[in-house]
C-alpha positions in Angstrom: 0.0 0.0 0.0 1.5 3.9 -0.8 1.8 6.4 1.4 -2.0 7.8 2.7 -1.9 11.5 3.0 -4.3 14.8 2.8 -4.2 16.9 0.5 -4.3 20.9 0.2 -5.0 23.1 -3.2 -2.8 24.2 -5.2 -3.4 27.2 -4.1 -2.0 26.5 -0.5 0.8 24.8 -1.8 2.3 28.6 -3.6 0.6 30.0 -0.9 3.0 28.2 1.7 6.2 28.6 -0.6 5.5 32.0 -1.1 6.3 32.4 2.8 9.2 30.1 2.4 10.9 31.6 -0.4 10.4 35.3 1.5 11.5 33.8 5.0 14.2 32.4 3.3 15.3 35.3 0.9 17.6 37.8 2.8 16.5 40.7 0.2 13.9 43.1 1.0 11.6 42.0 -1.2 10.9 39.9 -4.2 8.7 39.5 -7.1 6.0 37.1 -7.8 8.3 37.1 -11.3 11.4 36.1 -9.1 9.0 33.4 -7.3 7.8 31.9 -9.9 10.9 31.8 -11.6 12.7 30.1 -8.1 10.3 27.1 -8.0 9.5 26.6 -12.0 5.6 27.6 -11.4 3.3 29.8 -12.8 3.2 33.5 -12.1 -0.5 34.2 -12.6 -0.9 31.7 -9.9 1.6 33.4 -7.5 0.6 36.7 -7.9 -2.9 35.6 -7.5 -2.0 33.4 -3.5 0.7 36.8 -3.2 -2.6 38.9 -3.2 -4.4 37.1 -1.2 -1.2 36.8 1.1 -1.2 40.6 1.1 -5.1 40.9 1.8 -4.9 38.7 5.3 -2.0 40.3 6.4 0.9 37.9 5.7 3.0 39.8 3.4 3.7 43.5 2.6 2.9 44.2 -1.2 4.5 47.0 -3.0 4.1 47.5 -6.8 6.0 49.3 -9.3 10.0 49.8 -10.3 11.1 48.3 -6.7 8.1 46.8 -5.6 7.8 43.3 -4.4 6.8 41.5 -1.2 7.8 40.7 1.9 6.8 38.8 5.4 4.9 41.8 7.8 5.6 39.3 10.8 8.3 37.2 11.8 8.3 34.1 10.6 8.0 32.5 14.1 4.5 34.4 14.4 3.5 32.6 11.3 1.7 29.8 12.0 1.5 27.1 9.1 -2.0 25.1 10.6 -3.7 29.1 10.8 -2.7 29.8 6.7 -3.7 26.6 5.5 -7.2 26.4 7.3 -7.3 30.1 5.5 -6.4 29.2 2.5 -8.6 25.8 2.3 -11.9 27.5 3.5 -14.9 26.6 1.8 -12.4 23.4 0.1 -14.7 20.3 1.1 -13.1 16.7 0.8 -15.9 15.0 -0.7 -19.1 16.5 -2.0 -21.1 16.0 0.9 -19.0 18.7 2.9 -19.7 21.6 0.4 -22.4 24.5 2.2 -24.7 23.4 -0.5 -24.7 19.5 0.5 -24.0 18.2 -2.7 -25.9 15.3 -4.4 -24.5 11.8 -3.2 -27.8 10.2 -2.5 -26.9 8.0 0.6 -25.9 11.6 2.7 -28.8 11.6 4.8 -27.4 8.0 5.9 -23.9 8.2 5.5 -21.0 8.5 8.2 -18.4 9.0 6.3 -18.9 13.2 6.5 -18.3 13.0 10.5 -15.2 11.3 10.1 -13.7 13.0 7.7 -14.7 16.1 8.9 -13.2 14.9 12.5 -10.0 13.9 10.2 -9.5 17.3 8.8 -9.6 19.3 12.3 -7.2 16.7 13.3 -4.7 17.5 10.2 -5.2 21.2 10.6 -4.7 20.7 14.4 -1.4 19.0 13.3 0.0 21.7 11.5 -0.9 24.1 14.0 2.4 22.5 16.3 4.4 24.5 13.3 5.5 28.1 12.5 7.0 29.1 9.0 10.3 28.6 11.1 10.1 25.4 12.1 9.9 24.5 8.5 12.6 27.0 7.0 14.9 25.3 9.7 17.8 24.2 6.4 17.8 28.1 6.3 21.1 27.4 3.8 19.9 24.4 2.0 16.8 25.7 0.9 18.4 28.9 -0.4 20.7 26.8 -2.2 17.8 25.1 -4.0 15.9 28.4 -4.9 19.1 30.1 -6.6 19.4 32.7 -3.5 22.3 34.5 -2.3 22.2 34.3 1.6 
């Protein structure tokens, strides 16, 4: 049998190595351009989880000539279980979790939303026991890896 996991959106994922790459960076600020370049990925959908990074208070967004973002709080005050129960809202596992109810026709019987409801708090409640510095820890390694100059 493979390896079981949960997983998050895509959108948490950039979300999450947005921090990383700013927490790691010892620049001022960088560009979703110099982002998306560092981990190969698109930069619509960097710009799009650095906006939404900006909106809830995460990062400081600056545009123009030398614009760029950068972390507001330390990264120790960033707490990895808070962002991705932020960024999943409204994400349901299985259809029967969406706010509308969705259409599986055995819901009004079913168990299987209670415990996979009860399994998400748990994973959120897991990644709650980390900040953005427990997991930028290889400060040097990781800089290595995204082409930075610490």
């Amino acid at each position: 049998m493979g390896t079981e996991f949960m997983n998050i959106t895509t959108f948490s994922d950039y979300t999450l190595r947005i921090l990383i790459f700013l927490a790691v960076d010892e620049n001022e600020k960088a560009t979703a351009d110099d982002i998306a370049k560092a981990y190969d990925i698109s930069f619509h959908h960097v710009a799009k989880a650095g906006q939404w990074l900006a909106r809830e208070g995460y990062v400081k967004s600056e545009r123009g000539r030398s614009g760029g973002m950068s972390l507001i709080r330390p990264a120790e005050d960033i707490n990895i279980g808070t962002l991705v129960k932020g960024t999943e809202a409204g994400t349901a596992l299985v259809e029967c979790m969406r706010s509308h109810g969705g259409t599986c026709c055995i819901t009004p019987a079913c168990g299987l939303k209670l415990a996979l409801a009860e399994a998400q708090a748990a994973f959120y409640k897991a990644l709650e026991n980390f900040s953005l510095a427990d997991v930028i820890t290889q400060k040097s390694a990781l800089s290595k890896l995204l082409a930075l100059s610490v």
